[in-house]
DRENDRENPA-469724 format. One line per field, with one value per residue (C-alpha): residue in one letter; x, y, z; residue number from 1. Coordinates in pm, 1 decimal, padded with zeros to 6 digits. Layout:
N
rest = a | ...
u = X | ...
v = Y | ...
w = Z | ...
nr = NUM | ...
***
This chain:
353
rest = x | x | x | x | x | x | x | x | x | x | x | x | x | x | x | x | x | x | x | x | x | x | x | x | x | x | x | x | x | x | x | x | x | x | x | x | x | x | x | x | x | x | x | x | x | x | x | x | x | x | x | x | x | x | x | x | x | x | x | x | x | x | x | x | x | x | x | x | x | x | x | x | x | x | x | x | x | x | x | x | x | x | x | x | x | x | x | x | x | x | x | x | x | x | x | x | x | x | x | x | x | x | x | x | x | x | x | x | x | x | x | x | x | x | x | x | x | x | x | x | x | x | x | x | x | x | x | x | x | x | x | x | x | x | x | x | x | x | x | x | x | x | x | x | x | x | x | x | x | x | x | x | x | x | x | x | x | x | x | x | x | x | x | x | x | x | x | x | x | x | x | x | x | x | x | x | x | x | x | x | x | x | x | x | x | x | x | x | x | x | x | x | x | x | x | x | x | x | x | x | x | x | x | x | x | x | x | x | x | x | x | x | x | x | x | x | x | x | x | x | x | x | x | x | x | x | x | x | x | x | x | x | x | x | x | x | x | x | x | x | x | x | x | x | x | x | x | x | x | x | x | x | x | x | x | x | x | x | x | x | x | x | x | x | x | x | x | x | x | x | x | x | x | x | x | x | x | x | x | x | x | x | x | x | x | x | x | x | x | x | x | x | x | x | x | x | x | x | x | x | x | x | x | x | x | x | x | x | x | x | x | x | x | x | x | x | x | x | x | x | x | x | x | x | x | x | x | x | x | x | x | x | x | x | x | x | x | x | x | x | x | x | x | x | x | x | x | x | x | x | x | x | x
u = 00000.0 | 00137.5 | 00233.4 | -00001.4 | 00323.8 | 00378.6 | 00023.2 | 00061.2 | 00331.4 | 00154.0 | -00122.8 | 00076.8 | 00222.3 | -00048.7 | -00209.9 | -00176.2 | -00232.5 | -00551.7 | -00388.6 | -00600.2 | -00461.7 | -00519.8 | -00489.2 | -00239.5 | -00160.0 | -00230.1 | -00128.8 | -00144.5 | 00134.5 | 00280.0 | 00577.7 | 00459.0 | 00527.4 | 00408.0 | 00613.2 | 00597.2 | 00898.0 | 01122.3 | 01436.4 | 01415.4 | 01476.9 | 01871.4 | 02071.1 | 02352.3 | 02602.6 | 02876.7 | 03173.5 | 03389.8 | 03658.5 | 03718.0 | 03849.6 | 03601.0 | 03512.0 | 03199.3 | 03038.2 | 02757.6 | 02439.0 | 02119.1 | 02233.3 | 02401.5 | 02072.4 | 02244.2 | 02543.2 | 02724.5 | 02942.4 | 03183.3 | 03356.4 | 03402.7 | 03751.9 | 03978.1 | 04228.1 | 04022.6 | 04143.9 | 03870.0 | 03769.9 | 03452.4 | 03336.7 | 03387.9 | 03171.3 | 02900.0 | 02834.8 | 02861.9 | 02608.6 | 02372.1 | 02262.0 | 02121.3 | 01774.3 | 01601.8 | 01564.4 | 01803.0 | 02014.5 | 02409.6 | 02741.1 | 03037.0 | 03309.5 | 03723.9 | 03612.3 | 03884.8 | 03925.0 | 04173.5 | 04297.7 | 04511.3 | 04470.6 | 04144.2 | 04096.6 | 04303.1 | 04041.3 | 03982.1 | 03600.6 | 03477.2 | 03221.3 | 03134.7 | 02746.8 | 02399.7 | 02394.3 | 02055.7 | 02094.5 | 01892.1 | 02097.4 | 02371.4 | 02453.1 | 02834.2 | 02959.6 | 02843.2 | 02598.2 | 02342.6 | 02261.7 | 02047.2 | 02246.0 | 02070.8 | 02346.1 | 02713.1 | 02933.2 | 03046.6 | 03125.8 | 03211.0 | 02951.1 | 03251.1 | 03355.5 | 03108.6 | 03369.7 | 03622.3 | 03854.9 | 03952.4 | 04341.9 | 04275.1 | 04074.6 | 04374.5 | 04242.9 | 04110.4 | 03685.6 | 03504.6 | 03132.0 | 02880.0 | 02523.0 | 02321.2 | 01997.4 | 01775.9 | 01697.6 | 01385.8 | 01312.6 | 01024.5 | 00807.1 | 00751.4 | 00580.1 | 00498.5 | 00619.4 | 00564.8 | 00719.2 | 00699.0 | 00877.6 | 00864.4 | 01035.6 | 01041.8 | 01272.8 | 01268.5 | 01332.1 | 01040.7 | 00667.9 | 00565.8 | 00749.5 | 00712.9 | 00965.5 | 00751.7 | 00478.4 | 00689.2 | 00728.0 | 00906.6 | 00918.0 | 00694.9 | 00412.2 | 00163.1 | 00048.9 | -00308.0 | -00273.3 | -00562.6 | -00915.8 | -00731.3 | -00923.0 | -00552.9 | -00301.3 | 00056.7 | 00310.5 | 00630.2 | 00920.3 | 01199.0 | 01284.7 | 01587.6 | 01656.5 | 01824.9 | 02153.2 | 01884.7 | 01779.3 | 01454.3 | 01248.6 | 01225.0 | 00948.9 | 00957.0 | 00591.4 | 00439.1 | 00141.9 | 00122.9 | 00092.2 | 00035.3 | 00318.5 | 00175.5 | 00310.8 | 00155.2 | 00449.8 | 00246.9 | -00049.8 | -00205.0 | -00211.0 | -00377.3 | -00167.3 | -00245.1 | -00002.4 | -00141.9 | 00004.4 | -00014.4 | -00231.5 | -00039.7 | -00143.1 | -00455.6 | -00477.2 | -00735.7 | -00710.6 | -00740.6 | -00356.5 | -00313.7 | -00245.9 | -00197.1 | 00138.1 | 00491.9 | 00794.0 | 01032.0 | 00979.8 | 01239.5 | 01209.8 | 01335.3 | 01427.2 | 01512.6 | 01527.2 | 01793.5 | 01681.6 | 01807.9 | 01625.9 | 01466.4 | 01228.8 | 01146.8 | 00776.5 | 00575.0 | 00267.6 | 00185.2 | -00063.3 | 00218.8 | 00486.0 | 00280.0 | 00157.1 | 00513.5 | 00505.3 | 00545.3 | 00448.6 | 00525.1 | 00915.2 | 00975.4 | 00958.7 | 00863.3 | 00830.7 | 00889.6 | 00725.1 | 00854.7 | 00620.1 | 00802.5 | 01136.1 | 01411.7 | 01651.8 | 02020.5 | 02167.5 | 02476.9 | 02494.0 | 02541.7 | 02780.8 | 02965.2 | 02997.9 | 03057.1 | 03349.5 | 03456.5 | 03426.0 | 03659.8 | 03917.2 | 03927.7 | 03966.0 | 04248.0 | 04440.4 | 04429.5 | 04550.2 | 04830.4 | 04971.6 | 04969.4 | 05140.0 | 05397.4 | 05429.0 | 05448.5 | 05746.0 | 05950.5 | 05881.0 | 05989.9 | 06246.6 | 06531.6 | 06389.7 | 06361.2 | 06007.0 | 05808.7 | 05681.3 | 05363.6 | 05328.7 | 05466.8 | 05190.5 | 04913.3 | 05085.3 | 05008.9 | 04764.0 | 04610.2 | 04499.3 | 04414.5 | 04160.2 | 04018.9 | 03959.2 | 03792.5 | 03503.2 | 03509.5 | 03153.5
v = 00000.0 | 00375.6 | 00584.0 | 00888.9 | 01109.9 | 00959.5 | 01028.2 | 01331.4 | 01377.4 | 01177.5 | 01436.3 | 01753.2 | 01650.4 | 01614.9 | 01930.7 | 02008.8 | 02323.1 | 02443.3 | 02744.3 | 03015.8 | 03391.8 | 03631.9 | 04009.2 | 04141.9 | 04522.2 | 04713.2 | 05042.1 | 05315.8 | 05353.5 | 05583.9 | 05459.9 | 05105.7 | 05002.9 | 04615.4 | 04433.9 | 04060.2 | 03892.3 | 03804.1 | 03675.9 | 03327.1 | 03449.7 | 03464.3 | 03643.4 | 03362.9 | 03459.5 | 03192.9 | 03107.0 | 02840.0 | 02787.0 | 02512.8 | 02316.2 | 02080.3 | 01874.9 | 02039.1 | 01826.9 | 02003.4 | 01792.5 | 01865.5 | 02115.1 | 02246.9 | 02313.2 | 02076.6 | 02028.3 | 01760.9 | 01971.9 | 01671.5 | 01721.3 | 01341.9 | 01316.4 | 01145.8 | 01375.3 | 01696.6 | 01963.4 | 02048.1 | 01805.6 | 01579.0 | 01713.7 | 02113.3 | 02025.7 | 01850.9 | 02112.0 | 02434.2 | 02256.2 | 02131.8 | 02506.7 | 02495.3 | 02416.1 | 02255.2 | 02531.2 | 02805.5 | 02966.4 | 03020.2 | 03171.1 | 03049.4 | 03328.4 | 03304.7 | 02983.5 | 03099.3 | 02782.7 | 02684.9 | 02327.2 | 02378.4 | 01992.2 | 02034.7 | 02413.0 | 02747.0 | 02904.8 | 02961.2 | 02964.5 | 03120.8 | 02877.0 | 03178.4 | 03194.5 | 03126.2 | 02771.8 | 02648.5 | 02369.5 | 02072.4 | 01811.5 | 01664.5 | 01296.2 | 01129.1 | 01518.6 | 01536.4 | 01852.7 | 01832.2 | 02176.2 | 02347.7 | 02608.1 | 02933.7 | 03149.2 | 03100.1 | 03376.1 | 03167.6 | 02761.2 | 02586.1 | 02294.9 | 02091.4 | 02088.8 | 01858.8 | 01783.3 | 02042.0 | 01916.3 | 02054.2 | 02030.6 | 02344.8 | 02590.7 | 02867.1 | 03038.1 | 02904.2 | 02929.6 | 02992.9 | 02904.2 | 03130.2 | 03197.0 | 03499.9 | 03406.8 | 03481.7 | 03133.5 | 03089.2 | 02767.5 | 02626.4 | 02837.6 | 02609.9 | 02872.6 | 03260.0 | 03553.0 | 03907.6 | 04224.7 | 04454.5 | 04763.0 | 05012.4 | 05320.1 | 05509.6 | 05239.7 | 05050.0 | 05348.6 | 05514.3 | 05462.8 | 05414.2 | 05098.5 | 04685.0 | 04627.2 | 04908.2 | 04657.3 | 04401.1 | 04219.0 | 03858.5 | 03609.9 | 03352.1 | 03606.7 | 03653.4 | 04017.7 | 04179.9 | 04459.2 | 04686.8 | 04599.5 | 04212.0 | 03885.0 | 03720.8 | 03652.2 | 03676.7 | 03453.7 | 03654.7 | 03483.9 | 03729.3 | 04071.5 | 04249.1 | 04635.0 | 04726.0 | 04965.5 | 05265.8 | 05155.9 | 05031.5 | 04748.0 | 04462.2 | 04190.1 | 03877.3 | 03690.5 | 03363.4 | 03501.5 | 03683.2 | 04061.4 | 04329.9 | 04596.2 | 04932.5 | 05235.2 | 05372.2 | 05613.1 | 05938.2 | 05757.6 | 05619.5 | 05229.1 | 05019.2 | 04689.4 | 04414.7 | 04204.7 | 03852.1 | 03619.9 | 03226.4 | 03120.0 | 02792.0 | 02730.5 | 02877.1 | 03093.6 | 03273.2 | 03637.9 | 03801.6 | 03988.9 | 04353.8 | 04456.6 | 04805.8 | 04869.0 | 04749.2 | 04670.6 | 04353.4 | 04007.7 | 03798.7 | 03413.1 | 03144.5 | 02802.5 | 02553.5 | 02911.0 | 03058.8 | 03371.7 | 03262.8 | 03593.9 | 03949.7 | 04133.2 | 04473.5 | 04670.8 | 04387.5 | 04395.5 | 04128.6 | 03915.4 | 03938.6 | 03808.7 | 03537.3 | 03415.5 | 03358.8 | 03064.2 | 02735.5 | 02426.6 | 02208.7 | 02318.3 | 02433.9 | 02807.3 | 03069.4 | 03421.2 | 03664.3 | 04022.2 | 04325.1 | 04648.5 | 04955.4 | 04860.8 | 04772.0 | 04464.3 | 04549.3 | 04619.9 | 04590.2 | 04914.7 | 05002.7 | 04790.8 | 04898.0 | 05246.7 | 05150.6 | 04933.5 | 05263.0 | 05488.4 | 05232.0 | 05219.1 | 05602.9 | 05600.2 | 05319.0 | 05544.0 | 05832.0 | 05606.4 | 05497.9 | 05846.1 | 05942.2 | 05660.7 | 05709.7 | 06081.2 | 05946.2 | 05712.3 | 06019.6 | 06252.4 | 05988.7 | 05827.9 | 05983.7 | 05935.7 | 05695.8 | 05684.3 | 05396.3 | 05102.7 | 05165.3 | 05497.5 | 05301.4 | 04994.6 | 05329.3 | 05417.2 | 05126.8 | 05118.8 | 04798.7 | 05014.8 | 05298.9 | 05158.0 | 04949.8 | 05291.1 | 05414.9 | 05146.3 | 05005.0 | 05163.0
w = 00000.0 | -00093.5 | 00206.2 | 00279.8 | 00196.6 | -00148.3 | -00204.0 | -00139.8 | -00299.7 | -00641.0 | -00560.3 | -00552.5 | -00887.2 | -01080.6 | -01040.6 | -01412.6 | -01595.3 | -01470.7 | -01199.2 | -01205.4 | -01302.8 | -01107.4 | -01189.2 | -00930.9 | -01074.7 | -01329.6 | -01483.4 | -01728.9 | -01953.1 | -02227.8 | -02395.7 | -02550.6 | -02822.2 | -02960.7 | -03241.1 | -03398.2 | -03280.8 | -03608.5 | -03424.4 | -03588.7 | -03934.2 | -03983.1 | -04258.4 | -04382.3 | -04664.3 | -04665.4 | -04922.6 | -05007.2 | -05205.3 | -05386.1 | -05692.8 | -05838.5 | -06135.8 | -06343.3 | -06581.0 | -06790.1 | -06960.5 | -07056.5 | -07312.7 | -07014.0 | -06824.0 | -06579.6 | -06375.7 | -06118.9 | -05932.8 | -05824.3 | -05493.6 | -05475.8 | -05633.9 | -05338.8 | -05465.8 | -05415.0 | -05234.2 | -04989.2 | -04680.4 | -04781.4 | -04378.9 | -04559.8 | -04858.7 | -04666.4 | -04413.3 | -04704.7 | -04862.5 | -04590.7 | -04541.2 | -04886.6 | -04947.0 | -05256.8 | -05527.6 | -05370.6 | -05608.0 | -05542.1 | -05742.1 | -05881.7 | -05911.8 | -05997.3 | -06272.5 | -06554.9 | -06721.1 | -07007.1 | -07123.7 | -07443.1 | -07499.8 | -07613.4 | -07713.1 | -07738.0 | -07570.4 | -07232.5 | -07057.5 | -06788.4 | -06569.6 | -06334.3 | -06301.8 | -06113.5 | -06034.0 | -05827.5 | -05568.1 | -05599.2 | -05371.5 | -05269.3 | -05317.7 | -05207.3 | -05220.9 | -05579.8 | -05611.5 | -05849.3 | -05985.7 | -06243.6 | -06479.5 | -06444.9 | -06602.9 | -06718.7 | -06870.3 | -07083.8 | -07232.9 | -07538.7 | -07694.2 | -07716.8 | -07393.4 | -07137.1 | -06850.3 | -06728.3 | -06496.9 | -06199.9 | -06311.4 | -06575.3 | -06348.6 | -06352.1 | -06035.9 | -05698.9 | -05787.7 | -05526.5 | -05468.5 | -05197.4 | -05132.6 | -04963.3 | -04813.3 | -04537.2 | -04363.7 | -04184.9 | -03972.8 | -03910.9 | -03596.1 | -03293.5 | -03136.8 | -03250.2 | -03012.8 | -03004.9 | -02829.3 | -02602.0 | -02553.0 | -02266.6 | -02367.9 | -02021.4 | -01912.0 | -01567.2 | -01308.5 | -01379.0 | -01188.2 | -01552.4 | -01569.9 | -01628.7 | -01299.6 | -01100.8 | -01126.2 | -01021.0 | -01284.4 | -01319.7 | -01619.5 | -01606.7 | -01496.3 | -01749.1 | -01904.7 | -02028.9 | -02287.8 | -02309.0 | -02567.6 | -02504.9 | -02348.2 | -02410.3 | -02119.5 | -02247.6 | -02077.4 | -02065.9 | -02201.8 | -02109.3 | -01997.2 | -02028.7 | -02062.4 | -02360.3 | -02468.5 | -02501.3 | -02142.7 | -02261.5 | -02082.9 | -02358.4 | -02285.6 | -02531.5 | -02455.6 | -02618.5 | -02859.9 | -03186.5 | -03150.5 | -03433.4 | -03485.5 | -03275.6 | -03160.4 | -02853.4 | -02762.2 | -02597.2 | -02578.4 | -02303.1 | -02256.7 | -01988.7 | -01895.4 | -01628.0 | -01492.8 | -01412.9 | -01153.7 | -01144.9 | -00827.7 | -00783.5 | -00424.8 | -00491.1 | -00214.9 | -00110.2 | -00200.8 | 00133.1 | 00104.4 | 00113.2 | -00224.3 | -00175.8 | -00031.8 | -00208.6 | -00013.0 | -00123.0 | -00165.5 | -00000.4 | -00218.8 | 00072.1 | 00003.6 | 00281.7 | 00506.8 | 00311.3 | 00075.1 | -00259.1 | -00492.6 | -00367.7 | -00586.2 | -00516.6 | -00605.9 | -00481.3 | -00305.8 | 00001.1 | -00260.5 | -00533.9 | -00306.7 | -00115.6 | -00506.7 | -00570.0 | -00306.9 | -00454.8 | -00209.2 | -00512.2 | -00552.1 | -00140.4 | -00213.2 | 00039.7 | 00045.6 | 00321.2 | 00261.8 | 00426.2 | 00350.0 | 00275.0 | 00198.1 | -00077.2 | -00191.1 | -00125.5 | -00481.6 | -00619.1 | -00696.6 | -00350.7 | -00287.7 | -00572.6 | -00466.4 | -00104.5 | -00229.2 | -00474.5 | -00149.8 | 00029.0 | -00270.1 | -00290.4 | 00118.2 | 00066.3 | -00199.2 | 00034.3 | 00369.1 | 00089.6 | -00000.5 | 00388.6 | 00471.9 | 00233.6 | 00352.7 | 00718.4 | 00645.6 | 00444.6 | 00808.1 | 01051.4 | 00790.8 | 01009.5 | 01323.8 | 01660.9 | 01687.4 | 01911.1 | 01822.5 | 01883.3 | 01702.1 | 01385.7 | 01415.1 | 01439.5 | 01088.6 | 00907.0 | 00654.6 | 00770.4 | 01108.2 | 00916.9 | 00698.2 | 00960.9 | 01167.4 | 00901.0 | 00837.9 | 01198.0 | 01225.0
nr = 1 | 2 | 3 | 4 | 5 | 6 | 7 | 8 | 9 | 10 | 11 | 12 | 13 | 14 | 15 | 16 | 17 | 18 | 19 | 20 | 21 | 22 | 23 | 24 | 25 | 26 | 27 | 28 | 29 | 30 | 31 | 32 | 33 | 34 | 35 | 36 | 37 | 38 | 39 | 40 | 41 | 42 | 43 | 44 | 45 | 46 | 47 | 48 | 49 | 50 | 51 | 52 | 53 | 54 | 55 | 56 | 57 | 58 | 59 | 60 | 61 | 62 | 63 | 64 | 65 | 66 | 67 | 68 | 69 | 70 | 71 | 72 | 73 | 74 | 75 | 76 | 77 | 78 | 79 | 80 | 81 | 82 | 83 | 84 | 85 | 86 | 87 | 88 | 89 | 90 | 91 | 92 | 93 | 94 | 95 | 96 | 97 | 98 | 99 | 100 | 101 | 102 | 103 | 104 | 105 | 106 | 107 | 108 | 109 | 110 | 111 | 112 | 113 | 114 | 115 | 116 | 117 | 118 | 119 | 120 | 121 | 122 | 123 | 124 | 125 | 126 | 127 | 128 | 129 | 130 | 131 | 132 | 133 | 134 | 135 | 136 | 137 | 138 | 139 | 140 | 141 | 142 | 143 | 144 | 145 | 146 | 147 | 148 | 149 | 150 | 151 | 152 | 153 | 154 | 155 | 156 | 157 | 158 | 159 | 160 | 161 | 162 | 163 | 164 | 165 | 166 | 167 | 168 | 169 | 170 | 171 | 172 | 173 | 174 | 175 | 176 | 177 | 178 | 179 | 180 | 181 | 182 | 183 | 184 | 185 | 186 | 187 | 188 | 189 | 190 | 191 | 192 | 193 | 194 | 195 | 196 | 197 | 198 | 199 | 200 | 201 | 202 | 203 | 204 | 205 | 206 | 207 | 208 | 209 | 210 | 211 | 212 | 213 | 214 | 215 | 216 | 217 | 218 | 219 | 220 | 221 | 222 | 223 | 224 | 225 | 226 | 227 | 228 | 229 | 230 | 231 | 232 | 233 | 234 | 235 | 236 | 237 | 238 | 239 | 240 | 241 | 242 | 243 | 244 | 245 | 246 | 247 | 248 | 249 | 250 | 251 | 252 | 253 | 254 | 255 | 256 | 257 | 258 | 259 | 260 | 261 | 262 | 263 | 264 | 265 | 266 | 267 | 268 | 269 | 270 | 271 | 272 | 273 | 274 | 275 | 276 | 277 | 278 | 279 | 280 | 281 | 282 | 283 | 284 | 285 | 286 | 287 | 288 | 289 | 290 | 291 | 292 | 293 | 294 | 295 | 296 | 297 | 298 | 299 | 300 | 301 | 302 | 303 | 304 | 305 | 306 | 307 | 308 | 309 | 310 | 311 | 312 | 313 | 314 | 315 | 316 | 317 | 318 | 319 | 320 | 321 | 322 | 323 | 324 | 325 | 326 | 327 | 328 | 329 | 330 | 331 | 332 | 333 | 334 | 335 | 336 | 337 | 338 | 339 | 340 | 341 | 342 | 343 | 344 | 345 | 346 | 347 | 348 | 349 | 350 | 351 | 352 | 353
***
């Protein structure tokens, strides 16, 4: 028979997706803007130089572009991976293709042209001709041994993969230190958002503040491209209800949220109310929360100019010291006066409160 704890335990876990949202704050804003998110699409221009055999056909409508010669200069790993970022039907370029074999004709050709991909078989590309400066009807193989410069193939294209899930942004361009703000409202990934005249719930994905010091929000959804800058725009910022709580917390005044796990504080979150901090509680994963009204997280930035303060302080301690010790260089002086002149002492005078 199960143990009541591993029941529990089973039961805890299968609580599933139906956690309520609850609206915990909401806001009027004036620098939003909302754009479709078009980070998957990537921009790809590669090259690759390379001395292969081209045999022509078709009336020269078609091509093998034969890297499988053992004797071929380029790696058979090179050649595979150029080509795997072609598609069926995408077009590419063949530059630097001077050819000239005086075995067969005076003449010399030049191969360079508009070659599209069609696939790749034992590092033999198949290709249809779509353009070539210029050939002779005589000529069906030219060997790599009579290209007199290095050719070298490449492609442009903008590569697009297949969307496993559509995402929008959203910008805030007052930035995060103003009341007008996403981290005012207190914010946190994983919270879900409500943009004005919308039924729809946006999870947020990420946030990050940008170079321009603008709050960037990546959520799950499809949004339209909209600029609200100057205008006013009502947002609501949804919380998960995972313990579902009842909703009898002041939600009024902000202080911090202290996040506790196994009694040690392992995250603080500032602008919450005591409803948002007690909704970030997790029975399931062992979080806590500790809300204390009225006050801030400790921020690095303090620290930072705390430790600058203490640097400048040290630099000054240095040069007197080193003043000190020219004065008393030809002197008897005691012991004890010397230890007092140490920088070690000095510095710990200074911050000993």
């Amino acid at each position: 028979m199960a143990s009541r704890s591993s029941y529990n335990k089973s039961k805890r876990r299968s609580r599933g997706e139906d956690v309520e949202l609850v609206p915990v704050r909401s806001n009027i804003f004036y620098g939003i803007k909302t754009k479709i998110f078009d980070e998957q699409k990537t921009n790809t221009e590669r090259k690759i130089v390379v001395v292969p055999n081209i045999t022509y056909y078709n009336n020269y409508t078609k091509a093998f572009i034969d890297f499988s010669d053992y004797l071929n200069n380029p790696k058979a790993s090179d050649v595979k991976s150029f080509f795997a970022l072609l598609i069926n039907g995408l077009n590419f370029t063949i530059s630097n293709a001077l050819w000239t074999n005086p075995l067969i004709d005076k003449a010399s050709y030049v191969l360079n042209g508009t070659y599209k991909f069609t696939k790749i078989v034992d590092n033999i590309v198949f290709v249809d001709v779509v353009s070539i400066e210029s050939y002779s009807t005589k000529i069906t193989r030219y060997d790599k041994e009579f290209f007199e410069q290095l050719p070298t193939i490449q492609f442009s294209t903008t590569i697009t993969p297949d969307k496993k899930e559509t995402k929008s942004y959203i910008f805030n361009y007052l930035g995060k230190n103003s009341k007008n703000s996403f981290a005012y409202l207190g914010l946190q990934v994983g919270d879900y958002i409500q943009l004005q005249n919308k039924d729809i719930k946006y999870k947020i994905e990420t946030y990050e503040i940008d170079a321009e010091g603008k709050e960037t929000l990546v959520v799950y959804g499809q949004l339209t491209d909209e600029d609200n800058v100057g205008n006013p725009f009502l947002l609501t910022l949804n919380q998960l209800n995972k313990n579902k709580i009842q909703l009898n917390y002041n939600n009024e005044i902000l202080g911090k949220c202290e996040i506790v796990v196994s009694s040690s504080i392992v995250n603080c979150v500032d602008n919450h109310t005591e409803l948002q901090s007690k909704l970030r509680e997790d029975t399931f994963t062992g979080i806590t929360t500790r809300f204390v009204a009225g006050e801030f997280c400790v921020v690095l930035a303090t620290e930072f100019d705390s430790n600058k303060d203490k640097n400048l302080i040290s630099t000054l301690v240095e040069e007197n010291f080193n003043l000190k010790n020219q004065n008393i260089k030809n002197r008897t002086i005691d012991i004890q006066d010397t230890n007092l002149l140490s920088k070690t002492n000095l510095i710990s005078t200074l911050f000993s409160n």
